[in-house]
C-alpha positions, -999 to 999 in steps of 0.1 A, spaced: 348 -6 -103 342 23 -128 337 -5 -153 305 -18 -130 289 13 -130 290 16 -160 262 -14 -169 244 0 -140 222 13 -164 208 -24 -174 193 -28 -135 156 -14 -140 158 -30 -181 165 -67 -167 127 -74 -156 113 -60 -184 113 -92 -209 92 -111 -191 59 -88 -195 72 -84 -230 74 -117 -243 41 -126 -221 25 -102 -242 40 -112 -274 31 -145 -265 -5 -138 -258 -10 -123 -289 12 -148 -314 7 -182 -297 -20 -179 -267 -25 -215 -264 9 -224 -260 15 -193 -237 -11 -208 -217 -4 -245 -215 32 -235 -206 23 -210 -180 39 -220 -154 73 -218 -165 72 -179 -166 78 -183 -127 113 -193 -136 127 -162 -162 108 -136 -135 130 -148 -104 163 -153 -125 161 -124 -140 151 -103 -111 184 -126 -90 206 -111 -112 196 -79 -104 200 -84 -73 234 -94 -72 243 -67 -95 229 -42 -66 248 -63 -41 278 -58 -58 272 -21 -61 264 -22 -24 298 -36 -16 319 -7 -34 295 16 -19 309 -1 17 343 2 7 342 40 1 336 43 -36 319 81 -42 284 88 -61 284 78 -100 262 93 -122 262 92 -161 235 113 -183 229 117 -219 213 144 -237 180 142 -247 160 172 -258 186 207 -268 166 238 -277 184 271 -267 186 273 -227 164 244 -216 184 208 -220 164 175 -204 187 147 -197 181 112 -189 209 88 -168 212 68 -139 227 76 -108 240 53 -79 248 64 -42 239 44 -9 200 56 -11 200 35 -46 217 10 -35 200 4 1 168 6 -18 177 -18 -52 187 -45 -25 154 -43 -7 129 -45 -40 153 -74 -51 149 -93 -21 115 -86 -13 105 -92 -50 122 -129 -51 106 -140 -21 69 -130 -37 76 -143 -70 85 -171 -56 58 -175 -29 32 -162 -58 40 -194 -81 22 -217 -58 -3 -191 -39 -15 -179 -78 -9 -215 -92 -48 -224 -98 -61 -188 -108 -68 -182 -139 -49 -151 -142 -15 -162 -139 4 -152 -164 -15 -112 -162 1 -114 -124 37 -126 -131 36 -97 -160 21 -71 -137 47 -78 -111 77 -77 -134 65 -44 -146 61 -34 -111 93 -43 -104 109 -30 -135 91 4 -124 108 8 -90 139 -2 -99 138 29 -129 126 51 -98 153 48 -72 178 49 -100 165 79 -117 190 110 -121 164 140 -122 131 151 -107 114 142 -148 124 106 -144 113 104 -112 81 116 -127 75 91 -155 85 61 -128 67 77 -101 32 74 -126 45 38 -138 45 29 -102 12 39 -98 -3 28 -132 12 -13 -121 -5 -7 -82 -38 0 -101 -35 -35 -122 -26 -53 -91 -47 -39 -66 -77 -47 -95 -63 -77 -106 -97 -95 -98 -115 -68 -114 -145 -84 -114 -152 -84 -81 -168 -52 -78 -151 -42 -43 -123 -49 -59 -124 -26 -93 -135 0 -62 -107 -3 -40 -83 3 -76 -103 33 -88 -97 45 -50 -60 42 -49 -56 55 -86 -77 89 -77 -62 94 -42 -27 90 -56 -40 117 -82 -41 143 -63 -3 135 -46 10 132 -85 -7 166 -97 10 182 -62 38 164 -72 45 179 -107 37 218 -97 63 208 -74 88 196 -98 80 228 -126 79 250 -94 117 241 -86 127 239 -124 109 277 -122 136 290 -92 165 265 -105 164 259 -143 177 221 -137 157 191 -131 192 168 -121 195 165 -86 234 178 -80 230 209 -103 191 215 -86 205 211 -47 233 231 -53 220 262 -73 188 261 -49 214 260 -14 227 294 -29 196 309 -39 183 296 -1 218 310 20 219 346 -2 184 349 6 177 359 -36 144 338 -33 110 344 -24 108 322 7 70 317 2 66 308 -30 101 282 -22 79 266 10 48 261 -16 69 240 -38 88 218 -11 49 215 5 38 207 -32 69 178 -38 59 167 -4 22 162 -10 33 136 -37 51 115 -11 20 117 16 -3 102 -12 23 75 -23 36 64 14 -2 63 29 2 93 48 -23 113 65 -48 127 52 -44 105 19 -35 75 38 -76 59 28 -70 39 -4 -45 17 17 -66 -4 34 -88 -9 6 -58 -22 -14 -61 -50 3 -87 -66 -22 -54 -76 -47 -38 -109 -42 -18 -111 -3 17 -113 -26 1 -78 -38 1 -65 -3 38 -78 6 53 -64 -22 41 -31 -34 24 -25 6 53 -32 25 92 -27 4 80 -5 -32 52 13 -38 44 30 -2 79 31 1 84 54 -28 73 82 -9 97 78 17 122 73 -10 111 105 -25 115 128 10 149 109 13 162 116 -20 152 156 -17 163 157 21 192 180 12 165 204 -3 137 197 24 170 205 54 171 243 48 134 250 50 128 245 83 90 249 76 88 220 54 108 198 80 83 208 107 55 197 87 67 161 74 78 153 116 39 168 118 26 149 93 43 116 102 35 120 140 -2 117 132 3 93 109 18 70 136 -6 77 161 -41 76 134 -27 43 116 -21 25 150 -57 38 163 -75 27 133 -56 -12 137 -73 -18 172 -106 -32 162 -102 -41 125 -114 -82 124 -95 -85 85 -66 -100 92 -47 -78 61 -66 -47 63 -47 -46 103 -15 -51 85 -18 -23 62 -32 2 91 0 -10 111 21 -5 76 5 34 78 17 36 111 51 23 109 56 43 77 45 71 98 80 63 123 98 69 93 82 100 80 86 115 120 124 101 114 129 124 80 114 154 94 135 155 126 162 153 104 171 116 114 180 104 79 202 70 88 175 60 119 144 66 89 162 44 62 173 19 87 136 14 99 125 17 63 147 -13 58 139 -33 84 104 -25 85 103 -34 48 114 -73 61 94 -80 87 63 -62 72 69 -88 40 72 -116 65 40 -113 80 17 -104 49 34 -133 33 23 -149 63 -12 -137 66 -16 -150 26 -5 -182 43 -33 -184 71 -56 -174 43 -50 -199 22 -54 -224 50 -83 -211 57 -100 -213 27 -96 -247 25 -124 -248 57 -148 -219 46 -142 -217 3 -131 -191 -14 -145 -160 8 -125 -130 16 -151 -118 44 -144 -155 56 -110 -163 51 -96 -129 61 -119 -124 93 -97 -131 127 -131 -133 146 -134 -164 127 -102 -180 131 -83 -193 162 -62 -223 170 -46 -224 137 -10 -234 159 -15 -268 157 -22 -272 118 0 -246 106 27 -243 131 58 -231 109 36 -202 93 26 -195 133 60 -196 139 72 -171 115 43 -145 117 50 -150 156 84 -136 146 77 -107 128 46 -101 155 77 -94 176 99 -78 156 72 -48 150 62 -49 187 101 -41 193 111 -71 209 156 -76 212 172 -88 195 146 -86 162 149 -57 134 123 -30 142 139 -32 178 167 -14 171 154 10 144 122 22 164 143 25 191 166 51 178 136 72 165 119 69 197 155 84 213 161 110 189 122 119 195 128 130 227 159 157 220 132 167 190 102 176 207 86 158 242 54 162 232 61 142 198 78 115 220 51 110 242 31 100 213 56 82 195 65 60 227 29 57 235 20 40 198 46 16 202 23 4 233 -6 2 211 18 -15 185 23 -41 205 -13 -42 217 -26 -49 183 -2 -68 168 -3 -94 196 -41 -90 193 -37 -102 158 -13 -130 165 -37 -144 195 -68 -141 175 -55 -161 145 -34 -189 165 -43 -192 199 -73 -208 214 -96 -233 194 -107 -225 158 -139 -204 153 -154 -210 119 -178 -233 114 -176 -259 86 -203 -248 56 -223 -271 32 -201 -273 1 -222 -284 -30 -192 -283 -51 -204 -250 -64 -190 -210 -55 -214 -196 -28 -209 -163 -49 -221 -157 -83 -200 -126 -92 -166 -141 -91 -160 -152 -128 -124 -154 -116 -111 -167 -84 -79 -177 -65 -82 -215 -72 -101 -210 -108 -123 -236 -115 -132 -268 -89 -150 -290 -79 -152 -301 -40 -166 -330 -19 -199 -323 -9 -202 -326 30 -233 -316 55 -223 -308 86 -248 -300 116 -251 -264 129 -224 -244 155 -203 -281 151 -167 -271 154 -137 -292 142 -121 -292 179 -150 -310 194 -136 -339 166 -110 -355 190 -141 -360 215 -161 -379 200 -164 -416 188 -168 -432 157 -205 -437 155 -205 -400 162 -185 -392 136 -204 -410 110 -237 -391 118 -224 -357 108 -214 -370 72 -231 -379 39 -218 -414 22 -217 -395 -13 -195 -371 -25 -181 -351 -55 -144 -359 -66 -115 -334 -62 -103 -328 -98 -66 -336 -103 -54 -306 -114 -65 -284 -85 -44 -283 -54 -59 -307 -28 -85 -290 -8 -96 -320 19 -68 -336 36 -71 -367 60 -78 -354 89 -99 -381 96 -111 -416 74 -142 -434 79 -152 -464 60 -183 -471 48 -189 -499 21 -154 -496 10 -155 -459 5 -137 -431 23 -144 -400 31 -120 -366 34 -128 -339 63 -110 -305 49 -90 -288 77 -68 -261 77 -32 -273 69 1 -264 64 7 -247 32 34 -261 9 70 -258 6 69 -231 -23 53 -206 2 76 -218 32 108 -215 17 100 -174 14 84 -172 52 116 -188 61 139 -161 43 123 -136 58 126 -147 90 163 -145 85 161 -110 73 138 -104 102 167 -119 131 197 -105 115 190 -71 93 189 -52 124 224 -55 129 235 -35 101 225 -7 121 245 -16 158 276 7 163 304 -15 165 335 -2 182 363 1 160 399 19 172 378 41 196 353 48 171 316 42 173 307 30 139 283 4 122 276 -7 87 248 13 78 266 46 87 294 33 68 273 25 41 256 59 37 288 80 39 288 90 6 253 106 1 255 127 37 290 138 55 299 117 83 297 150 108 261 156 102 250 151 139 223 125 128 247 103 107 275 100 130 261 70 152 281 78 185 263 57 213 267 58 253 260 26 258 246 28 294 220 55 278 213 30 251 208 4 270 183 24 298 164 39 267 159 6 255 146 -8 284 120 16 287 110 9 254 109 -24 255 88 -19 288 63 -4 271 60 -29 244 57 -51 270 27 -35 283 8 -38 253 15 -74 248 3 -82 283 -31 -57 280 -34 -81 248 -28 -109 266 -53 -102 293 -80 -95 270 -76 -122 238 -55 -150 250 -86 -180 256 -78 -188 289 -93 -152 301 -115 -144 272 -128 -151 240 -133 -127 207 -169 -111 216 -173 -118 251 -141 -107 275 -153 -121 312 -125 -108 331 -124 -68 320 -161 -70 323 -154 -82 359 -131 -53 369 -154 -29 349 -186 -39 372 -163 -36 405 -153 1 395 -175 27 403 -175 43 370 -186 18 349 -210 38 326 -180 63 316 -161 35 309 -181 14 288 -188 49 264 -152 54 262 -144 14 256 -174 22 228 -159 54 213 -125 36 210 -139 10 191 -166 26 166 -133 52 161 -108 17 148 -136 -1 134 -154 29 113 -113 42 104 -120 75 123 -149 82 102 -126 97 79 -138 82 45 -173 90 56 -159 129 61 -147 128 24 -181 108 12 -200 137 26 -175 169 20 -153 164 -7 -176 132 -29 -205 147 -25 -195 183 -28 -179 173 -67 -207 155 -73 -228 182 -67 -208 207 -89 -210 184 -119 -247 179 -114 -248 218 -116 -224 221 -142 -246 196 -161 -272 216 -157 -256 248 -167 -249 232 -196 -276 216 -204 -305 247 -196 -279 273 -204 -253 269 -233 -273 247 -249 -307 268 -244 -295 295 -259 -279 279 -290 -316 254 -294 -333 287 -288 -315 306 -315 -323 275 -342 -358 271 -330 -362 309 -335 -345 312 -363 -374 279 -377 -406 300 -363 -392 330 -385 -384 312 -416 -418 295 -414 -437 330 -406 -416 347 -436 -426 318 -462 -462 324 -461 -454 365 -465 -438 357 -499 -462 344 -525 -445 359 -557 -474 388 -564 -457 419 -570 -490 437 -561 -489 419 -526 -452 432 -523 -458 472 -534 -491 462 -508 -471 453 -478 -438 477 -489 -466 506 -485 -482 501 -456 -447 494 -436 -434 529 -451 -471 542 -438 -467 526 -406 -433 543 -401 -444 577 -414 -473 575 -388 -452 567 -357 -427 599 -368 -452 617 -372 -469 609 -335 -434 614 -320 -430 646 -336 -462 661 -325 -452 647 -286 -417 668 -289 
């Protein structure tokens, strides 16, 4: 055991050669680098495996009641102030080393194929290692200063990925965006960290908790100045985690790649924060301040990030808002001082989350295949619909996880939302109200999603293709260069009215010539149907299936998503309620804290779970009623407006239907607050400052030189080199002074 640990250090290295030899490779042999680009795919998962099993292995000592390990090393000595680096491993690292692992194999994996025909390949499968390599060095991290240098390396590999098609302009925006907001979390973050080192003098975690306990219980600390620096650390995991208020560069994340989204949106980067709050919880515990406001903070969070998901039509940019709100569950979790319910829903969440961005990419990519490369096309739900029948394993598995973040038994989020949503209500009613009535909107809008997408007949309408990009900024896309088969198709025709009509039909709506797919690009028309004409045949593109490289992921997950919920189900053992996941954090937190010590009456369980699952219910039927075809389509929903017209307050209700809706779809008018506040205000102190500058400092110092010229040139013509001229002039100023003497002398 001790001799495992001891290599524990080599988990965060183990990614890191493949962005190094990338690079190497790039620079020595690029041609070779690139012809053999594809087998880079390969080293990333292996190598990223064996981590993996290393933190499996680690987990399974941890099980069996193996304490905390922790090794340093001396780096910097001068007098009092010594800065160590190590590692340290306890059930937090562990819990989270599993979950980047598995999360990060099923993307690489999925990404092979999804990012086979981009141009940027080999930039993504290095920026991913790196991200991975990144979070691994941050849950491992001994002290607050590694944390640090992670914590930025985190965010320096979510601004490459989130930009990755930089030039896309909305794209470059959305990275600048998330690199500023998470400024502001970072700089809070490091007064925190110098703020603590200020009342401690340690940066290690064991030495820091325990000197800052003392100084906390002997009351030989100024309280206000301790709350400022919890609220400071804090501010670093709101930015990082998408919390509110600096929850607005997730959304626009978005733009990167959808293997992007899976990994650092839903099990690393936004769950760093969390991390972060979870790994200072024994700090955050005795200020009861700081704990009030992280339940506060996460509270809104859960009910703003579930608002803001009701009338989004981009399919990811819902998944991220429902990502805000979930994360929100957990941040409510930590500050009611719930630590096993928030990790277990971190975990679980992490999963099915994964699942169903991994998913989304999925629908995308079928999509694409019917309206081109087109991110307002491919990712709008108002334009897709009856995808069930083409891609019906993807449907299948995003259906899955749809549930399982609804909180449907027996599926993951069930039984982790559900013990927040109990403990919620011993913490404070008014919180569980809230909490309770989010998981109805939950459902709501994740079932909105899932109807929208699969349900009913398909929406888009088939464009021209020319064989040319209908955009002329993307230099670099998701399938790189191709060429399609040109195809005219007449106005509003839609592929489900294909199976009504006959062949001479058929033939009208299609040209006899056509462009050739090139061989190298993944086929874009498939046969949905074949007409002859002269010998030739003709391809229809259709959405389709997408291929077994990007299934076998979607189906892993959906394992995680059925079965990683029961790590967290008290098991009754010798008249003791226990479960894995208590078991398994032991070490970090004593099994008497109230919150870790998972004793269940199983009748309450089961009556709290009911009502729960009521609600969920609820929502899925209110989405039901109003998206599923056979009441109502996308824009125009025939059986609310029914009841609507038969109530007698149908004015009131159409303005609040409208103020609900302009709220989701204009994200609370939040980013248009900051535009005008805190944008606006900046810009308009640099414009001053400009000007300061400019009129001011540099007046002065051009009006001293152009002074000093005018004097110079006035002096010269003085001087000719006559010494009669000089005794002239040296005279008359000696007879101009005597005069004025003499005038002030007679006036005194």
């Amino acid at each position: 055991m001790e001799h495992t640990y001891q290599y524990a250090w080599i988990i965060p290295f183990l990614p890191l050669p493949v962005p190094m030899l990338i690079g190497v490779g790039l620079l020595l042999v690029p041609r070779a680098t690139k012809n053999l680009r594809r087998m880079w795919a390969f080293p990333s998962v292996l190598l990223l495996s064996i981590v993996m099993i290393f933190s499996a292995d680690l987990s399974i000592q941890q099980l069996n009641g193996s304490s905390i390990y922790q090794y340093v090393w001396s780096w910097t000595i001068n007098n009092d102030f010594s800065l160590e680096f190590g590692y340290l491993i306890d059930p937090l690292t562990s819990i989270m080393s599993i979950l980047i692992t598995t999360v990060g194999i099923m993307v690489l994996v999925y990404s092979d194929n999804y990012m086979s025909h981009d141009q940027g390949y080999l930039r993504f499968f290095a920026y991913m290692s790196f991200s991975n390599t990144s979070m691994l060095g941050l849950v491992t991290s001994s002290n607050l200063i590694q944390i640090y240098i992670f914590w930025e390396l985190v965010g320096m590999c979510s601004y490459l990925l989130i930009g990755f098609w930089f030039t896309r302009p909305i794209a470059a925006n959305a990275c600048q965006k998330a690199f500023v907001t998470n400024r502001v979390g970072d700089f809070g973050l490091l007064l925190g960290i110098l703020g603590l080192y200020w009342i401690t003098g340690s940066f290690e975690f064991r030495d820091l908790f325990e000197i800052f306990n003392n100084l906390i219980y002997n009351n030989r600390v100024n309280s206000l100045f301790v709350t400022l620096c919890a609220s400071l650390l804090f501010v670093g995991a709101v930015a990082k985690s998408a919390q509110f208020p600096l929850h607005i560069w997730l959304p626009d994340a978005m733009e990167g790649p959808t293997p992007i989204s899976a990994l650092i949106h839903a099990a690393t980067m936004v769950a760093a924060g969390i991390f972060l709050v979870a790994r200072l919880f024994p700090l955050f515990t005795v200020i009861p301040y700081i704990m009030n406001l992280i339940s506060l903070i996460g509270i809104i969070t859960v009910l703003l990030g579930a608002t803001l998901a009701l009338a989004q039509k981009d399919i990811k940019r819902s998944l991220a808002y429902s990502t805000m709100s979930q994360l929100g569950y957990t941040m409510l979790a930590l500050g009611m001082g719930c630590y096993r319910a928030a990790l277990f829903h971190l975990i679980t969440h992490a999963y099915s989350k994964a699942l169903l961005f991994l998913g989304s990419g999925s629908i995308i990519h079928s999509m694409e295949t019917v309206v081109g490369y087109s991110p307002e096309k491919s990712q709008n739900m108002a334009l897709m619909g009856g995808l069930t029948k083409y891609a019906p394993i993807t449907k299948t598995a995003f259906l899955l996880g749809t549930l399982s973040l609804c909180g449907i038994p027996p599926l993951a989020c069930f039984w982790s939302k559900d013990e927040i949503l109990n403990d919620s209500w011993l913490y404070s009613p008014i919180f569980a109200i809230i909490a309770c009535s989010t998981a109805g909107l939950t459902a709501f809008y994740m079932f909105r999603m899932y109807l929208l997408t699969f349900e009913g007949h398909l929406n888009v309408h088939f464009q021209n293709y020319s064989g040319k990009k209908n955009s002329s900024f993307y230099s670099i896309s998701i399938w790189g260069k191709k060429e399609t088969k040109t195809i005219n198709i007449r106005k509003n025709f839609r592929l489900s009215t294909l199976s009504t009509m006959n062949d001479n039909e058929k033939d009208s709506y299609f040209l006899k010539k056509g462009y050739p797919i090139h061989g190298n690009v993944r086929s874009m028309a498939r046969p949905l149907i074949t007409i002859s004409h002269f010998g030739n045949k003709e391809t229809f593109p259709y959405p389709h299936e997408s291929d077994n490289t990007m299934l076998l992921p979607l189906l892993v997950l959906v394992l995680f998503t059925l079965f990683v919920g029961f790590i967290g189900i008290p098991f009754d053992q010798e008249g003791m309620d226990l479960d894995i996941l208590s078991k398994w954090l032991a070490p970090s937190i004593n099994l008497l804290h109230p919150n870790l010590s998972n004793s269940v009456d199983w009748y309450e369980f089961i009556t709290n779970a009911i009502f729960s699952v009521s609600i969920a219910y609820f929502g899925i039927f209110i989405a039901s009623l109003l998206y599923r075809p056979v009441y109502s389509s996308f824009q125009n929903l025939e059986l609310i407006n029914f009841f609507v017209k038969m109530g007698p307050n149908r004015i009131l209700w159409d303005q609040l239907l409208n103020i609900i809706y302009n709220w989701s779809y204009n994200r609370g008018y939040i980013d248009f607050f900051y535009a005008k506040t805190f944008i606006r205000g900046i810009r308009g102190l640099a414009e001053l400052t400009h000007f300061f500058d400019r009129r001011v400092i540099d007046g002065i110092t051009n009006g001293v030189g152009v002074t000093s010229f005018f004097v110079g040139e006035g002096i010269k013509y003085v001087g000719g080199g006559r010494i009669s001229s000089y005794l002239f002039l040296y005279l008359s100023y000696v007879l101009i002074f005597l005069l004025i003497s003499y005038f002030l002398f007679l006036n005194l």
